[in-house]
FIPA-53742 format. One line per 10 residues: number of its first residue (from 1); their letters; for each residue x, y, z of N, C-alpha, C, O, CB. Coordinates in pm, whole numbers, always signed. Atoms other than C-alpha are relative to their C-alpha. Glycine has a CB too. Layout:
N
NUM = a = X Y Z X Y Z X Y Z X Y Z X Y Z ~ ... $
***
This chain:
214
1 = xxxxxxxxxx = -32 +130 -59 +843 -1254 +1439 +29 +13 +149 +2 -80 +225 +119 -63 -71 ~ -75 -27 -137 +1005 -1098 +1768 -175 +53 +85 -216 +23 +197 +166 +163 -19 ~ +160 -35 -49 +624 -952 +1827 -71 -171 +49 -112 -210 +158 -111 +86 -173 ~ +101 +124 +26 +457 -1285 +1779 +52 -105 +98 -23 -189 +149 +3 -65 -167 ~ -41 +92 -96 +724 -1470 +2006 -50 +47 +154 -42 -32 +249 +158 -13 -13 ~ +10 -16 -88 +620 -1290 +2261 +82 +143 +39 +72 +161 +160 +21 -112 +45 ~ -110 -93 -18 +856 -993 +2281 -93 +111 -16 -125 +138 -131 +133 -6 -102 ~ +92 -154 +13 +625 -664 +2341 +83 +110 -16 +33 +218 -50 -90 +43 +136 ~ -73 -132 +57 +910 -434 +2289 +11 -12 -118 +107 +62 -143 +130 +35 +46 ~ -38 +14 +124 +923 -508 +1945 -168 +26 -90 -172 +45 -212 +87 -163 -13 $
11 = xxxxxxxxxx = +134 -42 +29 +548 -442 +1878 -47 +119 -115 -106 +116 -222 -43 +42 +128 ~ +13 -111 +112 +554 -98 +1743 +64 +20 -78 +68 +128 -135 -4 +101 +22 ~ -90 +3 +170 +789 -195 +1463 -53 -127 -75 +18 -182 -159 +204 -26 +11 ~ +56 +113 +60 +583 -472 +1351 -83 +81 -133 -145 +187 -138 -103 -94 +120 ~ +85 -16 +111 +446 -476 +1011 -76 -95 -97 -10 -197 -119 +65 +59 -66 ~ +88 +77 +66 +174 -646 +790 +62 -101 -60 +47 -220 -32 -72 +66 -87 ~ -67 +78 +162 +369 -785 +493 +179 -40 +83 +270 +23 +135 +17 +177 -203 ~ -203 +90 -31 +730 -1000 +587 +86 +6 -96 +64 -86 -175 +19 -184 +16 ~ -111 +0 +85 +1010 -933 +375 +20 -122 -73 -7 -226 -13 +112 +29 +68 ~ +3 +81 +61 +1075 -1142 +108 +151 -134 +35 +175 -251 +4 -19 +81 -126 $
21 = xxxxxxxxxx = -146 +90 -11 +1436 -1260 +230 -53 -31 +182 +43 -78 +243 +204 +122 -37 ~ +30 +56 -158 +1277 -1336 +624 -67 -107 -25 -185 -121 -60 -88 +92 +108 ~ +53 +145 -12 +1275 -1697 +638 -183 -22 +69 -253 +46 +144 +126 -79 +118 ~ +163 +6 -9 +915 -1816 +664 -3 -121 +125 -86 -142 +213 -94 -56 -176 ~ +36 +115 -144 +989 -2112 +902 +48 +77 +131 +106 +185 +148 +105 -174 -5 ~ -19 -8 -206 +1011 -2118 +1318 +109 -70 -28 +86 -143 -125 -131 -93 +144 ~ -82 +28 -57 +1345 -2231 +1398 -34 -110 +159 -123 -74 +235 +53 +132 +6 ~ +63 +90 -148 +1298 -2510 +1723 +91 +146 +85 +184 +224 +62 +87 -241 +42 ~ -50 -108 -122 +1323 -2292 +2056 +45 -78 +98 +26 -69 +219 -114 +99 +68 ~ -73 +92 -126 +1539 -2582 +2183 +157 +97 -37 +216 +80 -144 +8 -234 -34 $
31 = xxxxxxxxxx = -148 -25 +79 +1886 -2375 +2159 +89 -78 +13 +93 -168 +97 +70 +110 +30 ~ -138 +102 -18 +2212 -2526 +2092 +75 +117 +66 +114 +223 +17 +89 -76 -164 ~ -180 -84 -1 +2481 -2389 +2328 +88 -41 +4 +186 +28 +32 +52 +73 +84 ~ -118 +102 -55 +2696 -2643 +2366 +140 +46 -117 +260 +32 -96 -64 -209 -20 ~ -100 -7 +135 +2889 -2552 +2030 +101 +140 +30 +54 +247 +70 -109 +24 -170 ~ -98 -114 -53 +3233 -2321 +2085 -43 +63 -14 -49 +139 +83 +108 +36 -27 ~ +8 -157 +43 +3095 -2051 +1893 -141 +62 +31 -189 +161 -24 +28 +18 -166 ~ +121 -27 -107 +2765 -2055 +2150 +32 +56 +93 -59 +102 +162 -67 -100 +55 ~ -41 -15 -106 +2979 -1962 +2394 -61 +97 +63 -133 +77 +161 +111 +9 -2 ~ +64 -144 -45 +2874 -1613 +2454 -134 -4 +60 -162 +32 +174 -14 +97 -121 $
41 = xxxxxxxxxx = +145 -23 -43 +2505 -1647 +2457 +1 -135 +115 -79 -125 +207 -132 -10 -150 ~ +17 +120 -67 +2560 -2000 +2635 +30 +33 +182 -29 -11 +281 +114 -115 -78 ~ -50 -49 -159 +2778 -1804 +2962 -160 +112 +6 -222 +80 +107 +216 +117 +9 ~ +83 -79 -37 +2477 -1525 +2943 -130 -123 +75 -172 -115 +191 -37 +103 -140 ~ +73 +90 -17 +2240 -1824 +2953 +26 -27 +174 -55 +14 +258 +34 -113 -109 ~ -33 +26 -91 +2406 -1941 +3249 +60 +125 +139 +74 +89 +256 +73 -89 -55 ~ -56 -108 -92 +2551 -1555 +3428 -140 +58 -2 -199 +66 +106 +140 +106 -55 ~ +88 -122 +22 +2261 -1332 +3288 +54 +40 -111 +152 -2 -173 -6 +111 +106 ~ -63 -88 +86 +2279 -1088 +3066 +78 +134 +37 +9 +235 +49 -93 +31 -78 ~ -43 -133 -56 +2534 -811 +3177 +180 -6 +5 +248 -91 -51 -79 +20 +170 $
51 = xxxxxxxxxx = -151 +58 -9 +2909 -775 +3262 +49 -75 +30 +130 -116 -54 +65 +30 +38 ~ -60 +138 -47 +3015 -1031 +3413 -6 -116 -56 +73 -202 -18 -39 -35 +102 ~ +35 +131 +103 +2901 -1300 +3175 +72 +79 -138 +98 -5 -224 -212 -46 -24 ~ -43 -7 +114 +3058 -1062 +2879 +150 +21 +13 +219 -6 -85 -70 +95 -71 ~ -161 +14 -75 +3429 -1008 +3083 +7 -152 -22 +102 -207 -78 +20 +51 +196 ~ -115 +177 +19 +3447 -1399 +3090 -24 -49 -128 +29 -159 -141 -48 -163 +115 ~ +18 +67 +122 +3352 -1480 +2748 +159 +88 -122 +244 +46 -200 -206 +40 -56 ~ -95 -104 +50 +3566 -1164 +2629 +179 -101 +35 +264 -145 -43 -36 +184 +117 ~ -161 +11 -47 +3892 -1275 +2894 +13 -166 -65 +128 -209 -73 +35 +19 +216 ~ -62 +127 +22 +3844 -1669 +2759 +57 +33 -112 +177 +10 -128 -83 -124 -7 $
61 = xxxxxxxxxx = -52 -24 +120 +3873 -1550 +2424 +127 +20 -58 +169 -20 -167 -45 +74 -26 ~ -80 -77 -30 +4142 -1379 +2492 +164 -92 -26 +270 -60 -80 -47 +53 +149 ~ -64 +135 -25 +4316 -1742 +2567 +100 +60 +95 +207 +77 +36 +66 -88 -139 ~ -76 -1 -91 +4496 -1648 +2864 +89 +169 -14 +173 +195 +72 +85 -145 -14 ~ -93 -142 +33 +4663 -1285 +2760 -91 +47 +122 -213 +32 +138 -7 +103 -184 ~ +92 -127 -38 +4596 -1036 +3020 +14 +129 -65 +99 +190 -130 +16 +34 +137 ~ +53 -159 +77 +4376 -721 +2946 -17 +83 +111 -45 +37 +221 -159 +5 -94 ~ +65 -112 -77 +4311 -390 +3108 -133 -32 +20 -166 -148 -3 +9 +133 -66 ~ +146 -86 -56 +3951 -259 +3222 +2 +61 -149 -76 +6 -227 +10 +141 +166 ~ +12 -62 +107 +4028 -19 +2910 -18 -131 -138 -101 -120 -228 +134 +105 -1 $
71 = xxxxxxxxxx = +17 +41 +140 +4074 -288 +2643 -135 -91 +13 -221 -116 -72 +141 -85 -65 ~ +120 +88 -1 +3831 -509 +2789 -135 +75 -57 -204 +33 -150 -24 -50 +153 ~ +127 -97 +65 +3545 -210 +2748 +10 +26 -87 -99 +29 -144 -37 +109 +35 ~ +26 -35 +138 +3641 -110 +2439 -22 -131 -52 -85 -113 -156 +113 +82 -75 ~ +34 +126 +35 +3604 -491 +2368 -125 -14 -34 -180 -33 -143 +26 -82 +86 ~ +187 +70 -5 +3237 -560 +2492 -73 +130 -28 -196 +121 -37 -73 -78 +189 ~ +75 -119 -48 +3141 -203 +2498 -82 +3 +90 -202 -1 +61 -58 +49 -76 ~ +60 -70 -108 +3050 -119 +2853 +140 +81 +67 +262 +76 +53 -86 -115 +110 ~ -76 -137 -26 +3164 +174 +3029 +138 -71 +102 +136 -184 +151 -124 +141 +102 ~ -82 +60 -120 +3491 +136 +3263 -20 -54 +157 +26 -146 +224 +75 +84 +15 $
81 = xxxxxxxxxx = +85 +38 -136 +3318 +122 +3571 -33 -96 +19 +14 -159 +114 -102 +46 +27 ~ +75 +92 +8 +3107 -124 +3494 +105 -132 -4 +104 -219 +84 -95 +25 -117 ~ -74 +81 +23 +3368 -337 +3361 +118 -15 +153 +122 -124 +209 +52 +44 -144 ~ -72 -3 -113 +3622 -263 +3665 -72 -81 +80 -23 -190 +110 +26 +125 +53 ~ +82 +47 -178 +3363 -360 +3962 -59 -147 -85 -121 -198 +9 -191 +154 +93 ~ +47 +77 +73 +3243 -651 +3723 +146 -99 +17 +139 -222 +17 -56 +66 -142 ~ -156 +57 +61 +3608 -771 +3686 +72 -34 +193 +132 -123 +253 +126 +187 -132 ~ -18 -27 -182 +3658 -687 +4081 -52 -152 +5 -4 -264 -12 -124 +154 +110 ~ +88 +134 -75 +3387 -915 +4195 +50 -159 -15 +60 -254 +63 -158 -3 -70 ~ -10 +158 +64 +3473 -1211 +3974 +159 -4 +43 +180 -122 +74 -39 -26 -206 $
91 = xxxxxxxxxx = -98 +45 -63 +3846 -1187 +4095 +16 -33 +156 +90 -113 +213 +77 +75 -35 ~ +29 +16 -146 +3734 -1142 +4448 -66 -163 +42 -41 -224 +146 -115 +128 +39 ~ +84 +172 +35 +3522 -1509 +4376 +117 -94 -75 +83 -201 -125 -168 +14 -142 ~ -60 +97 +76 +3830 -1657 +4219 -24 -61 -141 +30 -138 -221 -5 -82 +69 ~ +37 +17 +182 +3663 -1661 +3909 +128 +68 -175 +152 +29 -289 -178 +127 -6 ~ -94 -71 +71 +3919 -1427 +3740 +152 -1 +64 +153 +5 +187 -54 +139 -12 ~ -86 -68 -92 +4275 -1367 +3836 +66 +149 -83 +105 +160 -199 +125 -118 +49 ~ -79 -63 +17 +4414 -1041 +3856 +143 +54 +26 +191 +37 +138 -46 +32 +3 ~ -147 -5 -32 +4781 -912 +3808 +40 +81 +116 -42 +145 +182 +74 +51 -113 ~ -64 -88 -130 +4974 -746 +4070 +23 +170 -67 +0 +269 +2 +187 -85 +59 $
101 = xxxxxxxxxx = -81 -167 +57 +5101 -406 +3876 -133 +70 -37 -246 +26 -15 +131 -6 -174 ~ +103 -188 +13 +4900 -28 +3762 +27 -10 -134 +131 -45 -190 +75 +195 +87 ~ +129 +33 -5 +4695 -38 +3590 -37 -141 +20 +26 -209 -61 -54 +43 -106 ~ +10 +139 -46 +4570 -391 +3732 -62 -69 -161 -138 -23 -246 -122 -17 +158 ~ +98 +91 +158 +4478 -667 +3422 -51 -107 +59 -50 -116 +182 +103 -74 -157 ~ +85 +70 -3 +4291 -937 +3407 +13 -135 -90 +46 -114 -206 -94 +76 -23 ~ -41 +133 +46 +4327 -1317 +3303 -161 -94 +51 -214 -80 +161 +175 -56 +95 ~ +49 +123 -35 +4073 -1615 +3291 +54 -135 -24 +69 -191 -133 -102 +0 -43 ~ -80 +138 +36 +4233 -1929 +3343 -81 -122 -54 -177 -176 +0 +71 -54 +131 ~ +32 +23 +89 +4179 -2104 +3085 -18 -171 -49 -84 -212 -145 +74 +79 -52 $
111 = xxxxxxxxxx = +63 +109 -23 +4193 -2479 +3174 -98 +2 +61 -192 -48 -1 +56 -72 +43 ~ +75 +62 -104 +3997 -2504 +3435 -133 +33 -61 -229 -43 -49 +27 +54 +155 ~ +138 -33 +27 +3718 -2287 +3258 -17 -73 -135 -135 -75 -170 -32 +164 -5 ~ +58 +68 +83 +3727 -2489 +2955 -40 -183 +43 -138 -245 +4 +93 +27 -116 ~ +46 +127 -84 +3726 -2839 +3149 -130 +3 +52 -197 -87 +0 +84 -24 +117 ~ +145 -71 +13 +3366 -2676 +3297 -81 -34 -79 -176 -111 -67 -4 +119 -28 ~ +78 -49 +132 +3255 -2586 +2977 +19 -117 -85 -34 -105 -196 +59 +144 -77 ~ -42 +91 +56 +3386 -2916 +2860 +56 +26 -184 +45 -61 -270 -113 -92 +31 ~ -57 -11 +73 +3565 -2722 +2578 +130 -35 -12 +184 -16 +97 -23 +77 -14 ~ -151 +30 -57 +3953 -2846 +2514 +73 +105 -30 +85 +166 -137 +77 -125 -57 $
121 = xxxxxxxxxx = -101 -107 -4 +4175 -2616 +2596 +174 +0 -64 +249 -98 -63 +3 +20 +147 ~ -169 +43 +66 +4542 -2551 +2426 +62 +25 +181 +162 -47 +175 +97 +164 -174 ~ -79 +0 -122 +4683 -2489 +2824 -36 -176 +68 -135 -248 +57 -60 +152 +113 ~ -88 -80 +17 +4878 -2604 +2953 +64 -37 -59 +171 +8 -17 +46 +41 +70 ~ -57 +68 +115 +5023 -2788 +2672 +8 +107 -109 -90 +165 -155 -87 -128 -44 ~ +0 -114 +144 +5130 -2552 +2391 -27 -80 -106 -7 -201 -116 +152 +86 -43 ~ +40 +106 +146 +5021 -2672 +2070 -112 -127 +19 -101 -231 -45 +158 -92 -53 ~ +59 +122 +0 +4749 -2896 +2178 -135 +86 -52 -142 +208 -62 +2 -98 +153 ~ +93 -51 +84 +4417 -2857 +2011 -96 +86 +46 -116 +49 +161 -57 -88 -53 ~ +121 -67 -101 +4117 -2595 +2131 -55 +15 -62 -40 +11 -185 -5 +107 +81 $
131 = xxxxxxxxxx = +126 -23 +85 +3801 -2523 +2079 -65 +112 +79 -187 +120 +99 -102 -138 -17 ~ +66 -131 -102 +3767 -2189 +2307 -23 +68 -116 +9 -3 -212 +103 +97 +128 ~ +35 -104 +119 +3683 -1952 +2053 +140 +96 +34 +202 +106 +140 -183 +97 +19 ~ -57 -92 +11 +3899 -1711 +1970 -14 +160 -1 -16 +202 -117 +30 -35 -66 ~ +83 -141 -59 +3795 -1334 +2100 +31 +94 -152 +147 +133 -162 +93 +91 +187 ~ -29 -85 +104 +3762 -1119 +1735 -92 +151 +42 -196 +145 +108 -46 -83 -150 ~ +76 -128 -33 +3644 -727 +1766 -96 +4 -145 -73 +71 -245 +117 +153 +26 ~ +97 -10 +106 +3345 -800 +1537 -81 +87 +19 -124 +131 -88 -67 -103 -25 ~ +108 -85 +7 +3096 -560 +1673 +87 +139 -87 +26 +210 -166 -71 +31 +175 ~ -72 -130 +28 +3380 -273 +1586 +25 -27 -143 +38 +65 -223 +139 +34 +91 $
141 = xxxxxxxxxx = -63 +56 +144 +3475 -470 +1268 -151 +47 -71 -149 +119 -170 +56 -210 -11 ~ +125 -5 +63 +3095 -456 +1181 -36 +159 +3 -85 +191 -106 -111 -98 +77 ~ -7 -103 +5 +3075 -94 +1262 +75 +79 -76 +47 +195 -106 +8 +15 +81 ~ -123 -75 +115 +3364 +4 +1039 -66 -41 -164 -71 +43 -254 +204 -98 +23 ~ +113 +17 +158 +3141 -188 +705 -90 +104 +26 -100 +197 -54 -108 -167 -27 ~ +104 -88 +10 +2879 +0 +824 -3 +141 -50 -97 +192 -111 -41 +3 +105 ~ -45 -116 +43 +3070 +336 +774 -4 -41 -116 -109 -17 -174 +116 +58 +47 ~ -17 +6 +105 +3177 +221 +483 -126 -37 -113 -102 -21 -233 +97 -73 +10 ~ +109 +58 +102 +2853 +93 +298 -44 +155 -1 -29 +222 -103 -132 -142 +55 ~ +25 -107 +14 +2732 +409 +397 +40 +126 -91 -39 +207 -139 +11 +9 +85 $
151 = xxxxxxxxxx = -106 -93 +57 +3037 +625 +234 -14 -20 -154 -8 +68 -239 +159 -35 +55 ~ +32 +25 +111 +2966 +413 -54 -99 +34 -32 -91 +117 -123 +9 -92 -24 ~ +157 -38 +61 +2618 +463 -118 +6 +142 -91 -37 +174 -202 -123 +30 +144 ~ +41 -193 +30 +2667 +875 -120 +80 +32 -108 +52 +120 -190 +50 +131 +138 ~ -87 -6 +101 +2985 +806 -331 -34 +2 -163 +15 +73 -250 +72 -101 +29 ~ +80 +43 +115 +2775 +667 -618 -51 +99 -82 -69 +82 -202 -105 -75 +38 ~ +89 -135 +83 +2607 +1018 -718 +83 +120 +79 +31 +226 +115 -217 +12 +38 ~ -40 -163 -74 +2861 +1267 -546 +113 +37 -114 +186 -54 -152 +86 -4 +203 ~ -33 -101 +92 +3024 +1540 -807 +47 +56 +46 +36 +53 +169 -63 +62 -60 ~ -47 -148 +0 +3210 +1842 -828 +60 +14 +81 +139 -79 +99 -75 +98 +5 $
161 = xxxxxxxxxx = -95 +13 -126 +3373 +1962 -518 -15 -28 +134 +42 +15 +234 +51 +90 +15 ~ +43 +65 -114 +3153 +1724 -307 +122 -112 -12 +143 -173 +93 -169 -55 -4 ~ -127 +99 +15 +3464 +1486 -418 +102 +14 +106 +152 -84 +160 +77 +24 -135 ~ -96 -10 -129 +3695 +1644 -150 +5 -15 +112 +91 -49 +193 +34 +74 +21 ~ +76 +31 -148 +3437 +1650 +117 -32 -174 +29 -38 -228 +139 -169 +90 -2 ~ +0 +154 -36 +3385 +1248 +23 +170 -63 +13 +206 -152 +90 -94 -90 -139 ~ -113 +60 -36 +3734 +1184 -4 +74 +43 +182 +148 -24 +254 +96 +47 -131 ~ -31 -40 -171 +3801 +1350 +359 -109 -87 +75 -63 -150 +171 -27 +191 +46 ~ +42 +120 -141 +3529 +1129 +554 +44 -137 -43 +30 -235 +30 -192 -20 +39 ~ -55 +159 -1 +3702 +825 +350 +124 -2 +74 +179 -106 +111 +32 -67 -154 $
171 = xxxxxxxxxx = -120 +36 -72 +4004 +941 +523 -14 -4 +203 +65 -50 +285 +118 +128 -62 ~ +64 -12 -133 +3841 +993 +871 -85 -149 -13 -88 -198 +100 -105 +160 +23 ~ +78 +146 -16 +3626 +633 +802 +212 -85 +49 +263 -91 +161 -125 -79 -238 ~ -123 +51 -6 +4000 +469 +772 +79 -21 +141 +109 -124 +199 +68 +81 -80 ~ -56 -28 -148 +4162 +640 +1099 -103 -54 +102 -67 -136 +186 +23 +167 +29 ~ +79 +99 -126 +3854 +530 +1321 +2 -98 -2 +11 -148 +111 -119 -4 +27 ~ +16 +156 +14 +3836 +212 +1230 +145 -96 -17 +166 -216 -36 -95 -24 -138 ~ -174 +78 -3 +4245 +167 +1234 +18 -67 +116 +78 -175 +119 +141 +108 -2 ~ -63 +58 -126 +4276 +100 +1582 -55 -166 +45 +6 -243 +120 -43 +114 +126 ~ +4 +129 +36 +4099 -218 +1528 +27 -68 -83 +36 -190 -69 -65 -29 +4 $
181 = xxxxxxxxxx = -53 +85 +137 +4198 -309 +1198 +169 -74 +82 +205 -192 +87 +38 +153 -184 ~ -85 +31 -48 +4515 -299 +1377 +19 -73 +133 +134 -115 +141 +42 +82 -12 ~ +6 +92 -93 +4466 -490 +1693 -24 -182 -21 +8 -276 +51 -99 +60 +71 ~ +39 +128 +20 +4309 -789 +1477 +98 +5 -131 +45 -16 -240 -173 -34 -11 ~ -93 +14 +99 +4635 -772 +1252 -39 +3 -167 -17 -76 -259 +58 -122 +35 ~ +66 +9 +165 +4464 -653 +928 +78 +98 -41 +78 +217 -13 -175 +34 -38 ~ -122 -109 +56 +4765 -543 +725 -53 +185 -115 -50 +192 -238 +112 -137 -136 ~ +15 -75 +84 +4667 -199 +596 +78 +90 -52 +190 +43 -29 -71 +36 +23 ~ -132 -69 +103 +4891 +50 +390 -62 +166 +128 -181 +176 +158 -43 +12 -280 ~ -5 -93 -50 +4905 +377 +603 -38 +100 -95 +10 +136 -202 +103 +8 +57 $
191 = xxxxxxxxxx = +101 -65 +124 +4619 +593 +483 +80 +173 -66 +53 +239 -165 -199 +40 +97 ~ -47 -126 +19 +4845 +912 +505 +69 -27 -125 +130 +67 -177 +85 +59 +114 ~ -100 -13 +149 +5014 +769 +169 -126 +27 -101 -125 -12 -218 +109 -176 -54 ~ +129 -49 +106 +4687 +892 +1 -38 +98 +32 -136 +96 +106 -123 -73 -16 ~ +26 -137 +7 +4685 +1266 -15 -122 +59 -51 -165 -11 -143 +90 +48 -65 ~ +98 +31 +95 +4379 +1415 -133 -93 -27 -17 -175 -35 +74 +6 -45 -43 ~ +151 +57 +75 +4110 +1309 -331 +53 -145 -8 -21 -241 -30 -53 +76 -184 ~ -21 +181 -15 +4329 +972 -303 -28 -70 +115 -11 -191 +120 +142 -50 -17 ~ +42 +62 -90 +4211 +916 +10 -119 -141 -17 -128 -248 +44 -39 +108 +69 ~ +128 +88 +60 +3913 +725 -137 +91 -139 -44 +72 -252 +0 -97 +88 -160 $
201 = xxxxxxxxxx = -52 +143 +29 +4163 +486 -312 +75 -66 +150 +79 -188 +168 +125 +13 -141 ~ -1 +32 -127 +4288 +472 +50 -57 -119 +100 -10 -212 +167 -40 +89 +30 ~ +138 +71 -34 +3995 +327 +161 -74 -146 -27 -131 -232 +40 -79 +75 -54 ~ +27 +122 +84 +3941 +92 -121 +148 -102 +61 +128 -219 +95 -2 +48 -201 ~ -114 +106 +12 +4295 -77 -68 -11 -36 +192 +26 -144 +238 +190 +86 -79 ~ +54 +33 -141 +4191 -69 +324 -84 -139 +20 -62 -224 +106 -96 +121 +42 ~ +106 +36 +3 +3883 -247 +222 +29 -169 -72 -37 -272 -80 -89 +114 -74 ~ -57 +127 +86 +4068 -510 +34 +114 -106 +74 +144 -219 +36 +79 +66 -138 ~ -77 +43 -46 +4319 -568 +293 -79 -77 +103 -14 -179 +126 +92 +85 +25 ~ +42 +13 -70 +4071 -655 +549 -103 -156 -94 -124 -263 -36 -39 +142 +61 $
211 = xxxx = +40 +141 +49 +3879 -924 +260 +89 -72 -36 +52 -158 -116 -80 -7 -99 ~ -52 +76 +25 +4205 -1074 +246 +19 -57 +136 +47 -177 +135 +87 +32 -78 ~ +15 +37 -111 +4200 -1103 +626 -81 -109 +8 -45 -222 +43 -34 +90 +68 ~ +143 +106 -42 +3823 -1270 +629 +42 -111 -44 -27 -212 -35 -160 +27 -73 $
***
């Protein structure tokens, strides 16, 4: 489909036969961005595609908290650099403000850019209604299933004293993927209370804490 629209990087992964679950219709190539949860592709639409269009979608999200350079990149994933001189510019343009103190953070103010965007903002009224989106670490959230589907799969047919070696990357899946579980308040039980080959149930009660989140 990405061949056929026109997209030549996508060429040499093209194949004859279409999957049975790939919708068969065209979609209109009028997009909607107007809708909160367009936002992202709607600022690229309008910045480009690059840092500076993913710092302000990231800092609205954010709703007014300032962030580092560090949390912001681990946010969008681009390198610090990028994000710093990206973050620079747009405070240097009044687009951003940054704080006074070391390490410097970063704020988008959050009326003015939803008035713009003609989204309503909760500033500066507390408690009034919004429709900014709310900034979630889904690419990292989606990266942590991914471990895990994976862990599962091998789990399914692993024996003997491949059991210790799967229960040790369920306890290494757990720890990488804590530091976001824990940033987006997903109550999990501290995997070190699963010694072991219990690491696995570890994992599972991880896995359960996070579909009581969704």
């Amino acid at each position: 489909m990405a061949s056929e629209a026109g997209d030549r990087r996508w060429k040499r992964y093209t194949r004859a036969e279409v999957l049975a679950w790939v919708r068969k219709d065209r979609p209109s190539r009028e997009l909607d961005l107007l809708a909160p949860a367009a936002l992202w592709p709607r600022l690229r639409a309008g910045f480009g595609v690059g840092a500076k269009a993913d710092v302000l979608v990231y800092l609205l999200g954010m709703q007014g908290q300032p962030s580092s350079v560090s949390q912001i990149a681990t946010a969008i994933h681009y390198t610090k650099s990028s994000v710093r001189n990206a973050a620079s510019d747009m405070s240097s343009a009044r687009l951003l403000r940054e704080t006074d103190g070391r390490p410097a953070e970063f704020t988008a103010p959050l009326g003015p850019w939803a008035e713009l965007l003609e989204l309503t903002s909760s500033a500066p009224v507390a408690g009034a209604p919004t429709s900014v989106p709310v900034w979630t670490h889904w690419a990292s959230l989606f990266s942590f299933l991914a471990w895990v589907t994976d862990w599962a799969d091998r789990a399914k047919s692993t024996t003997g004293p491949q059991v210790h070696l799967l229960a040790s990357e369920a306890r290494d899946i757990v720890k990488r993927g804590g530091r976001t579980l824990q940033i987006e308040g997903v109550r999990t039980p501290p995997i070190d209370r699963f010694p072991g080959k219990q690491a696995a149930s570890g994992l599972l009660e991880t896995m359960r804490a996070l579909a009581d989140w969704a």
